[in-house]
VEXVO-601533 format. One record per residue (C-alpha): residue in one letter; x, y negated, z. Coordinates in Angstrom, 2 decimals. Layout:
BEGIN
NODE  type       px       py       pz
NODE     A        X        Y        Z
...
//
This chain:
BEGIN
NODE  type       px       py       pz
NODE     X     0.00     0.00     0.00
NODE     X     2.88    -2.81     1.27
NODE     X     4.75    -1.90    -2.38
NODE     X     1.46    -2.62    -4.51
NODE     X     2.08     0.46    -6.25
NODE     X    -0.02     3.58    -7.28
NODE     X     2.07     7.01    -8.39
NODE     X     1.02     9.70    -9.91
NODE     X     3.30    13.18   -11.07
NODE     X     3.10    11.18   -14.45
NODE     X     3.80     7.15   -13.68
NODE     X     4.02     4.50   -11.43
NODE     X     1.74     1.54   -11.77
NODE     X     2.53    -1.73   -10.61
NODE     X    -0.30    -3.50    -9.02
NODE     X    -0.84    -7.72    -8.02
NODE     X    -1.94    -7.95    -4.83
NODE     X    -5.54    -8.76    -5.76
NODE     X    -5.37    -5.36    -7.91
NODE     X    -4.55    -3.82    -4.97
NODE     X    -7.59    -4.72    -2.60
NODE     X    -9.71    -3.90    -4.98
NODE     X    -8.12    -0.64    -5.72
NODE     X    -8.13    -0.24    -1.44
NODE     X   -11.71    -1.38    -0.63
NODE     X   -12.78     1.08    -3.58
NODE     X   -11.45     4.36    -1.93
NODE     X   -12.19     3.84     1.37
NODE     X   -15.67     3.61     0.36
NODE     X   -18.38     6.07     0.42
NODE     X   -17.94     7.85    -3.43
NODE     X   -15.47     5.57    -4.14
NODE     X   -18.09     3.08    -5.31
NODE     X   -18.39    -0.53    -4.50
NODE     X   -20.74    -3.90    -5.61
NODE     X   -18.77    -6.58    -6.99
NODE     X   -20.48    -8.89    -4.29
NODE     X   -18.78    -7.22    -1.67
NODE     X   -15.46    -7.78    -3.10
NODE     X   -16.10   -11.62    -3.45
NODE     X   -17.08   -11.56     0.10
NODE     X   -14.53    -9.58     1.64
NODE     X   -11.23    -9.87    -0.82
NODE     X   -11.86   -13.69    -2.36
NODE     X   -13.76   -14.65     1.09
NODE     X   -16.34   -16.27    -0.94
NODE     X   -19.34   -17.43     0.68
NODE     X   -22.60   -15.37     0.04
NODE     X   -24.40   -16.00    -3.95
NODE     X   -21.13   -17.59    -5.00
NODE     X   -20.86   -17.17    -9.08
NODE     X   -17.24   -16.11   -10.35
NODE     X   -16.08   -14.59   -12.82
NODE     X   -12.87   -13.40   -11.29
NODE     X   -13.86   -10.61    -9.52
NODE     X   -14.74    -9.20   -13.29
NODE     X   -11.19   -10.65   -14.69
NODE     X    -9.45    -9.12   -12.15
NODE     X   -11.28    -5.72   -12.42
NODE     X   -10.48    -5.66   -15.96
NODE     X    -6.90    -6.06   -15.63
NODE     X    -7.21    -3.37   -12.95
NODE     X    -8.96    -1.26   -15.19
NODE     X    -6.59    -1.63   -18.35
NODE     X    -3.33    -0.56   -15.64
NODE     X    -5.54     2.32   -14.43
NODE     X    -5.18     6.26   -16.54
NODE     X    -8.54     6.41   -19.15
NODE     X   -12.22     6.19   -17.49
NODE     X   -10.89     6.34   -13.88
NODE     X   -12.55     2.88   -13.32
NODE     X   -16.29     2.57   -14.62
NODE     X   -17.50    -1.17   -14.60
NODE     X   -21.11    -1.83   -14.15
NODE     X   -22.72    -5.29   -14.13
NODE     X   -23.04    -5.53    -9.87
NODE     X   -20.96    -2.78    -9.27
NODE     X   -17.69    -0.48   -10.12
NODE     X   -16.57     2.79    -9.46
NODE     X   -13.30     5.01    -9.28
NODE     X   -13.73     8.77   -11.13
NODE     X   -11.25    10.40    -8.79
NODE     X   -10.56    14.08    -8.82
NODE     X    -7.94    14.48    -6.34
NODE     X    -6.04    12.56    -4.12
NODE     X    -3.34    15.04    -3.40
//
């Protein structure tokens, strides 16, 4: 977590801090599964009903560093296809 980093047997992938909350708050949720709202409120500390747009940019950015469909984007909410976490 402190190195921003996610490894695999395959790669290493370098994430921004930002990147890496996200990536956090998504699997210690329950199914790995989390509304976008939440992440305003508890990584950007936005106030409640704020409109941004960069919870999407940054989930985007997150999602092009992350291996093929392991991050589904939905219009509230996203979610991490994860297999195995050993």
């Amino acid at each position: 977590e402190k190195l921003h980093t996610i490894n695999s047997q395959e790669s290493s992938i370098k994430l921004t801090a930002k990147e890496n909350n996200i990536f956090k708050s998504m699997l210690l949720s329950t199914e790995f599964r989390i509304e976008k709202e939440f992440l305003l409120k508890n990584v950007w500390k936005y106030h409640e009903n704020t409109e941004s747009s960069t919870v999407d940019t940054h989930l985007y950015r997150l999602k092009a560093k992350l291996p093929d469909n392991m991050l589904e984007l939905k219009s509230n909410s996203c979610h991490l296809n994860i297999i195995s976490l050993d």
